[in-house]
ZAMARGU-4260 file (C-alpha; in steps of 0.2 Angstrom, whole numbers, plus 5000, padded with zeros to 4 digits):
<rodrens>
0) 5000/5000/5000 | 5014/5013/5005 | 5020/5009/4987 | 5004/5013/4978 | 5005/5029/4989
5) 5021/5034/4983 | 5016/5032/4966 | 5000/5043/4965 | 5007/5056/4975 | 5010/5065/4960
10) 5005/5083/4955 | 4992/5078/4937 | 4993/5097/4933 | 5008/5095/4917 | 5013/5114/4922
15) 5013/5110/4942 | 5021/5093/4940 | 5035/5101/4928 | 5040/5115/4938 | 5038/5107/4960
20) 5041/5088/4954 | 5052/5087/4940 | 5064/5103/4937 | 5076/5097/4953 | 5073/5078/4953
25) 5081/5081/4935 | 5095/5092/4939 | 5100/5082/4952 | 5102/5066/4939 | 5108/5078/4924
30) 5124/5084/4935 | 5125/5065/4940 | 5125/5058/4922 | 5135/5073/4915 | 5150/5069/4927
35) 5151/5049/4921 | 5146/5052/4901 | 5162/5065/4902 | 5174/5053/4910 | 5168/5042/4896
40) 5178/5054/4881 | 5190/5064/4890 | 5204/5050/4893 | 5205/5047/4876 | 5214/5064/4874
45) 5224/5061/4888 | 5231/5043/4880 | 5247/5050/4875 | 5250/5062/4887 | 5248/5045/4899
50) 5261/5035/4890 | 5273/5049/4891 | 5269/5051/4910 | 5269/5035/4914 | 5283/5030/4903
55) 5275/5014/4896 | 5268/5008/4879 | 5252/5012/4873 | 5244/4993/4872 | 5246/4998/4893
60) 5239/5014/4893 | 5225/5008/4882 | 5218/4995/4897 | 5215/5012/4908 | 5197/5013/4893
65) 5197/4995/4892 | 5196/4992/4909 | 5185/5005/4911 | 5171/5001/4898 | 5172/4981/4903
70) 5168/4987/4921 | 5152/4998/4914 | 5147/4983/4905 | 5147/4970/4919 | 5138/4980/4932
75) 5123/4990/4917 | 5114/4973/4919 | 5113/4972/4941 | 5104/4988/4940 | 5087/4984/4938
80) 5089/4969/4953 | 5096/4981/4964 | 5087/4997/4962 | 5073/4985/4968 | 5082/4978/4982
85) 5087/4993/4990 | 5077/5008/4981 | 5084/5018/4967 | 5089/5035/4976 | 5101/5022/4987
90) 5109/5013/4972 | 5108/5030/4962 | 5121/5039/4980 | 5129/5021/4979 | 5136/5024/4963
95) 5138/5042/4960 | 5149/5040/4976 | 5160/5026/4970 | 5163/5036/4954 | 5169/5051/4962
100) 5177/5039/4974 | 5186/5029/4958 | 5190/5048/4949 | 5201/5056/4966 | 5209/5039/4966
105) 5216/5040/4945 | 5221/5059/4948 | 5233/5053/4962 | 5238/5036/4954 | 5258/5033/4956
110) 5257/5018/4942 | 5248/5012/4926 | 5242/4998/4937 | 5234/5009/4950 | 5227/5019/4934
115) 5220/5005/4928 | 5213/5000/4943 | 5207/5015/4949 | 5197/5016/4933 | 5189/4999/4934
120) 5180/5007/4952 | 5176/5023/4942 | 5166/5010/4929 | 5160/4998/4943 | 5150/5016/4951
125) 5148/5024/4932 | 5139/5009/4924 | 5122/5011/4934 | 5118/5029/4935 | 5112/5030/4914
130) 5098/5017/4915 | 5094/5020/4936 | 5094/5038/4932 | 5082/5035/4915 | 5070/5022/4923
135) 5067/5038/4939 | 5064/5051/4925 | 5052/5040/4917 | 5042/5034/4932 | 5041/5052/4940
140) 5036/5059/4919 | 5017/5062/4918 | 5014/5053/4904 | 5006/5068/4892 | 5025/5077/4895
145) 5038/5063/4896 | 5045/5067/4878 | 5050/5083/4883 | 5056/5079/4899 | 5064/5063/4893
150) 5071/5076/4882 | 5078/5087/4895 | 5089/5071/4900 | 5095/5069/4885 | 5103/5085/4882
155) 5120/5079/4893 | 5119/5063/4885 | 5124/5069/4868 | 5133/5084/4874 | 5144/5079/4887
160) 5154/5066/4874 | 5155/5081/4861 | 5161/5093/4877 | 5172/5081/4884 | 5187/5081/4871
165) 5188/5101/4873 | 5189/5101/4892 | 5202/5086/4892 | 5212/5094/4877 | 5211/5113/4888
170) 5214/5105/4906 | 5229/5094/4898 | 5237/5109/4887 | 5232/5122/4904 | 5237/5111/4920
175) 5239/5093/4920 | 5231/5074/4916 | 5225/5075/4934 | 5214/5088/4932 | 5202/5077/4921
180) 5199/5066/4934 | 5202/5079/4950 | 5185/5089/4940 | 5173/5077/4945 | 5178/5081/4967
185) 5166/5094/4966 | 5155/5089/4951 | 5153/5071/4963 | 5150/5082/4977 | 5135/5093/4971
190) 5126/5079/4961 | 5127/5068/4980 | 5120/5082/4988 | 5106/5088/4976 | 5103/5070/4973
195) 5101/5069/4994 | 5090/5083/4994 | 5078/5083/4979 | 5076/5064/4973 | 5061/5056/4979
200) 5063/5038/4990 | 5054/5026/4982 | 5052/5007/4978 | 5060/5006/4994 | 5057/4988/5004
205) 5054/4975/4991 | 5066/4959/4990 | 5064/4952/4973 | 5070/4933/4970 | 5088/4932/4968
210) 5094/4927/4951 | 5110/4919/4954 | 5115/4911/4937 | 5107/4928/4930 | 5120/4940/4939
215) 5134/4925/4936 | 5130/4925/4916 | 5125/4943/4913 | 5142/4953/4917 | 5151/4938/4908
220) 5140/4939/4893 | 5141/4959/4894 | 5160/4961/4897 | 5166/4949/4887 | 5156/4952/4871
225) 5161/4973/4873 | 5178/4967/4874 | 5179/4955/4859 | 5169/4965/4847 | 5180/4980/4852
230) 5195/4971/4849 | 5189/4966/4832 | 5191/4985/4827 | 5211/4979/4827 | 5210/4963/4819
235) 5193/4948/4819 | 5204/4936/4819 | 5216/4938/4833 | 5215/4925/4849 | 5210/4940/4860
240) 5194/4946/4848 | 5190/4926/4846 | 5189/4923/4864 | 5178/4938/4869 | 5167/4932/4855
245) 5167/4916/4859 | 5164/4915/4877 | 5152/4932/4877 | 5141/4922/4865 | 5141/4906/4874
250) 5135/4917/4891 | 5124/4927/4881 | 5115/4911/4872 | 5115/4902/4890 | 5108/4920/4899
255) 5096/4924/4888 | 5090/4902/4893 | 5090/4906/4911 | 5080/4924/4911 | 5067/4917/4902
260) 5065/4902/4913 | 5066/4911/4927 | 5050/4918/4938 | 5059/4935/4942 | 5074/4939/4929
265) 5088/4950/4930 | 5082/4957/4915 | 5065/4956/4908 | 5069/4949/4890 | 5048/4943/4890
270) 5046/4963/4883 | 5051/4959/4866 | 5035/4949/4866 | 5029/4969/4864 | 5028/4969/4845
275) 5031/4988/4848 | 5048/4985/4859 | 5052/4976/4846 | 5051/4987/4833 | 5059/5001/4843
280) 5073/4995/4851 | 5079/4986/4833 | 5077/5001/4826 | 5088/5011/4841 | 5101/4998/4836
285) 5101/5002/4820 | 5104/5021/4823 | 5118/5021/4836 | 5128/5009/4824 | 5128/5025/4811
290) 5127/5039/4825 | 5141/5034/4836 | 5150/5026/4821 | 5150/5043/4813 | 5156/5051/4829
295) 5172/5041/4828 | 5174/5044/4810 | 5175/5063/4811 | 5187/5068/4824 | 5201/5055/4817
300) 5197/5063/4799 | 5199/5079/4808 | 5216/5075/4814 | 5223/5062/4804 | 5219/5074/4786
305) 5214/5092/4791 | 5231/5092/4805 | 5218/5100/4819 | 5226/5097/4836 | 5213/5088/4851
310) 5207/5103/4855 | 5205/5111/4839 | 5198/5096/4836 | 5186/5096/4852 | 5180/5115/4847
315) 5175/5110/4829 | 5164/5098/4836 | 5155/5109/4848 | 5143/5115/4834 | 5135/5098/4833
320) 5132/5097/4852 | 5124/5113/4854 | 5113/5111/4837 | 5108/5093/4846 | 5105/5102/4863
325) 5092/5112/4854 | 5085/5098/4842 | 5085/5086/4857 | 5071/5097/4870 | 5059/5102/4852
330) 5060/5085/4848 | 5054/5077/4865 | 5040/5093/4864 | 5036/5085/4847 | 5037/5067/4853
335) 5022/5070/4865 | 5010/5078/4852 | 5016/5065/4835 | 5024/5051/4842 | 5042/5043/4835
340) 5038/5039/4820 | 5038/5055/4810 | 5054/5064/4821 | 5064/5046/4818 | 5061/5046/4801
345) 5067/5064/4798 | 5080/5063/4812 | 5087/5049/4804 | 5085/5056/4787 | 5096/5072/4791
350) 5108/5061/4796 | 5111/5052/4783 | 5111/5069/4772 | 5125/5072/4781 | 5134/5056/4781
355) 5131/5058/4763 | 5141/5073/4761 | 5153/5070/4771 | 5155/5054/4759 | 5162/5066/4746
360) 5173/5076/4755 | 5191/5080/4750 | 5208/5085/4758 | 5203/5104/4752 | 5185/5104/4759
365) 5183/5120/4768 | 5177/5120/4785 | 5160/5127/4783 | 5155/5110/4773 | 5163/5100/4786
370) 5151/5112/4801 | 5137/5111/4791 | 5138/5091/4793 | 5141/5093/4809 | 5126/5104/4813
375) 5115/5092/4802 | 5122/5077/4811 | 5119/5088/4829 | 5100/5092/4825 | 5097/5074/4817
380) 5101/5065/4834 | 5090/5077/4841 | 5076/5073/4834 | 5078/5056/4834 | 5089/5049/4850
385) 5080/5052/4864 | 5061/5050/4856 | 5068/5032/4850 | 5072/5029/4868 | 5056/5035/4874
390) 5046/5024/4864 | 5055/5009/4867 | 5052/5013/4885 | 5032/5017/4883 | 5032/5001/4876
395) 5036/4991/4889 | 5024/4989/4906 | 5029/5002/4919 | 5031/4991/4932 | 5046/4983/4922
400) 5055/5001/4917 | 5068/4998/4929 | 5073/4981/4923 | 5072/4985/4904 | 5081/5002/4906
405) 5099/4989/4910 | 5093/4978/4896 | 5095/4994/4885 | 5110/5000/4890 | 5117/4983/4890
410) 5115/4980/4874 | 5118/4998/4867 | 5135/4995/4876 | 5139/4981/4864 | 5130/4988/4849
415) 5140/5004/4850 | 5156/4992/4851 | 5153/4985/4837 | 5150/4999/4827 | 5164/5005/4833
420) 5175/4991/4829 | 5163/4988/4811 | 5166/5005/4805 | 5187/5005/4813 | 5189/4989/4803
425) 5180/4995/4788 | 5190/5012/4789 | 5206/5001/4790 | 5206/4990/4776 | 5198/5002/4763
430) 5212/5015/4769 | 5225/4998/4766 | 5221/4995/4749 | 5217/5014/4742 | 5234/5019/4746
435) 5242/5000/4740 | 5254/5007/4729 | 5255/5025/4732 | 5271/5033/4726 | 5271/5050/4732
440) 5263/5060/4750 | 5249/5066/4736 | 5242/5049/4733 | 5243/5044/4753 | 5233/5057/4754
445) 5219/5055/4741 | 5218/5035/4748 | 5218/5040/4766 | 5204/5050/4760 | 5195/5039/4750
450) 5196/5027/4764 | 5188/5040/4773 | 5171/5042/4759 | 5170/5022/4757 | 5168/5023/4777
455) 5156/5039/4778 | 5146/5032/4764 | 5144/5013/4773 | 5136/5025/4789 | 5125/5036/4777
460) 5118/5018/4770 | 5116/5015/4788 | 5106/5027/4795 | 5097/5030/4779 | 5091/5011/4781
465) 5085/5017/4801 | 5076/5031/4791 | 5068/5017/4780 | 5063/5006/4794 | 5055/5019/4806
470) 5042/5018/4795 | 5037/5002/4805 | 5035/5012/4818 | 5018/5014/4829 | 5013/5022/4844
475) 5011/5010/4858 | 4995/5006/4865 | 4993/5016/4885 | 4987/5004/4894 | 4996/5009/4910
480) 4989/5028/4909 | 4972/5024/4920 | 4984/5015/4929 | 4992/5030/4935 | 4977/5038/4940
485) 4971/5024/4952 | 4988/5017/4958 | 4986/5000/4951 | 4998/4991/4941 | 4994/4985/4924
490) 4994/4967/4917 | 5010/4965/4908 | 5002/4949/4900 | 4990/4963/4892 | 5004/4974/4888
495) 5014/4960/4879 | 5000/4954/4869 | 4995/4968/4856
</rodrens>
């Protein structure tokens, strides 16, 4: 009964709830997932400043993202059990602490061990805040405004990895590696407190069933699958890719058997019997292999050809975040009056305008064309990013958010791996065999760039597919919104069977 309580204790004036229930539960988790999606882009600048610190190679160095990203991986998947275990304002201090915790420690590390170490604690904390913080915006969202506040979230999600670069880049070229990780002391210490002081305490008090094998099998699966995949970007073939592969596979085949046996899963894979799920979260695959693809593309193309340092580098990109911080908010305002379907389609097809252009630029392009893309690419994820999530989320029962927002991130983590390593790989051999035989620096150059096209154009057919197949897309069925007015919980046998 205290639950039900907690639950309809909700303002149903949009205006009312927006401004007393929403504005400072959602700062308090914006300054929370800003501080862990940062951390997430501003090492890689600090890579070879690390070598030379450190004075070791860079296959070491390399295990402080590694190590970071396999630690993210394992723990995305507990979120869901233990946000119901101990209530998600607990779990969501839990791991902002631990991150800030993990960050003092790499800004004081004496070693590339400690380094590495220290970073695995930052990824153990850093893993759950996205889908814990996700899953509380979505349950406290009145249902006629959760686009645009579902919206609001997403504006730190795509602009702290473009901001990230340029802080790295100015606190390296300014002060020191430290700094980088020193930042988050006070950034840790104001999400702890707003998150303290504004989050609301629920879910509190229920002990689900304990999935052992589940919570054995799904950081394997997770971990081991992000590794190998990211591995392949170097070569498919190596012992290291086919053993991530291999034994991520095997757990993933032998998960996926246990959680659908089991009473109370650690994720609730039974929501892909949502037809609309389905569609949705196949279709959210299908864009975050050409957006975060592309976004690896451009800033090697920016340094390898154009000759931009980091943080030149870093600025460049800084159009595209702030036209996604304004496409994102319009677009979750538009998601609640039209749906997904329409702001997928055209969010996916401006991308792929854009991936199209840059398909046939040049070692002389000019820096406008290259902006222009960059805004085009900015506005597209806009649109389309966080109203794809939104939907995948209205399509699963309520009661179940906080078990499927880990099964998203999960699997994003892996999908965006593999883009990664596809579109790497891709990039590799077609620069490999466009400059086989090259004589002179003229023709380097004109193959490194026309690796560069056959990459940018591969993405473009991409997201111009994801633009195709959004057309598949349908609103889902509310069947939870009386629900909300009354406290009960809806039938996820009746949401699962339209």
């Amino acid at each position: 009964m205290e639950r039900v309580k907690q639950q309809t204790a909700v303002p149903q004036d949009p205006a009312e709830f927006s401004i007393k229930t929403i504005i400072l539960p959602l700062l308090a988790i914006i300054v929370g997932m800003i501080m862990v999606i940062l951390d997430s882009t501003v090492v890689n600048v600090a890579i070879p400043n690390l070598v030379q610190y450190f004075e070791t190679d860079l296959k070491t160095i390399q295990w402080t993202v590694t190590g970071y990203t396999l630690a993210l991986s394992a723990v995305i998947p507990l979120a869901g059990w233990l946000t119901d275990r101990f209530g998600a304002k607990r779990v969501f201090l839990f791991t902002i602490a631990m991150f800030t915790l993990g960050s003092v420690l790499c800004s004081i590390a004496q070693s590339p061990e400690q380094l590495i170490i220290y970073r695995i604690i930052q990824g153990l904390g850093g893993g759950m805040v996205a889908p814990i913080g996700m899953a509380m915006v979505f349950r406290l969202a009145p249902p006629e405004r959760r686009g645009s506040i579902m919206g609001m979230l997403g504006i730190p999600m795509l602009l702290a990895p473009a901001l990230g670069p340029v802080l790295s880049g100015w606190f390296i070229e300014s002060f020191s590696w430290h700094w980088i990780f020193l930042i988050n002391l006070p950034i840790g210490i104001a999400a702890f407190i707003l998150c303290i002081k504004f989050l609301p305490d629920t879910d509190r008090g229920r002990t689900p069933a304990l999935d052992l094998l589940g919570m054995i099998l799904a950081p394997i699966a997770f971990s081991m699958l992000a590794y190998g995949v990211s591995e392949g970007g170097t070569s498919w073939t190596s012992a290291t890719t086919l053993t991530g592969v291999i034994v991520g596979g095997v757990a993933l085949i032998l998960f996926v058997i246990v959680e659908l046996r089991h009473k109370n899963p650690l994720l609730e894979l039974r929501v892909f019997k949502s037809s609309d799920f389905t569609r949705g979260i196949i279709l959210a695959w299908v864009s975050q292999v050409a957006l975060f693809g592309a976004m690896i593309l451009i800033p090697l193309y920016l340094q390898q050809i154009k000759g931009y340092t980091a943080l030149e580098t870093g600025l460049i990109l800084l159009p595209q975040a702030l036209a996604s911080g304004v496409g994102m908010p319009l677009g979750g305002r538009l998601f609640d009056k039209i749906g997904a379907r329409p702001l997928a389609f055209v969010g996916l097809g401006i991308i792929s305008g854009a991936l199209f252009i840059l398909s046939s630029i040049t070692a002389e392009t000019g820096l406008g064309l290259i902006i222009l893309s960059l805004v085009m690419m900015g506005l597209g994820m806009g649109f389309s990013m966080m109203p794809l999530n939104t939907h995948v989320l209205n399509a699963a029962p309520r009661k179940l958010v906080g078990r499927v927002t880990p099964l998203t991130a999960a699997a994003q983590q892996v999908v965006v791996s593999f883009a990664v390593a596809g579109l790497t790989g891709f990039l590799t051999s077609h620069i490999a065999s466009n400059t086989a035989g090259a004589t002179d620096a003229t023709s380097v150059v004109n193959g490194l760039v026309a690796g560069f096209n056959d990459t940018f154009f591969l993405a473009a057919c991409i997201a111009l597919f994801g633009c195709l197949l959004s057309l598949i897309l349908r609103k889902p069925k509310r069947m939870e919104e009386e629900s909300l007015q009354t406290g009960d919980q809806p039938d996820p046998a009746m949401m699962m069977g339209h």
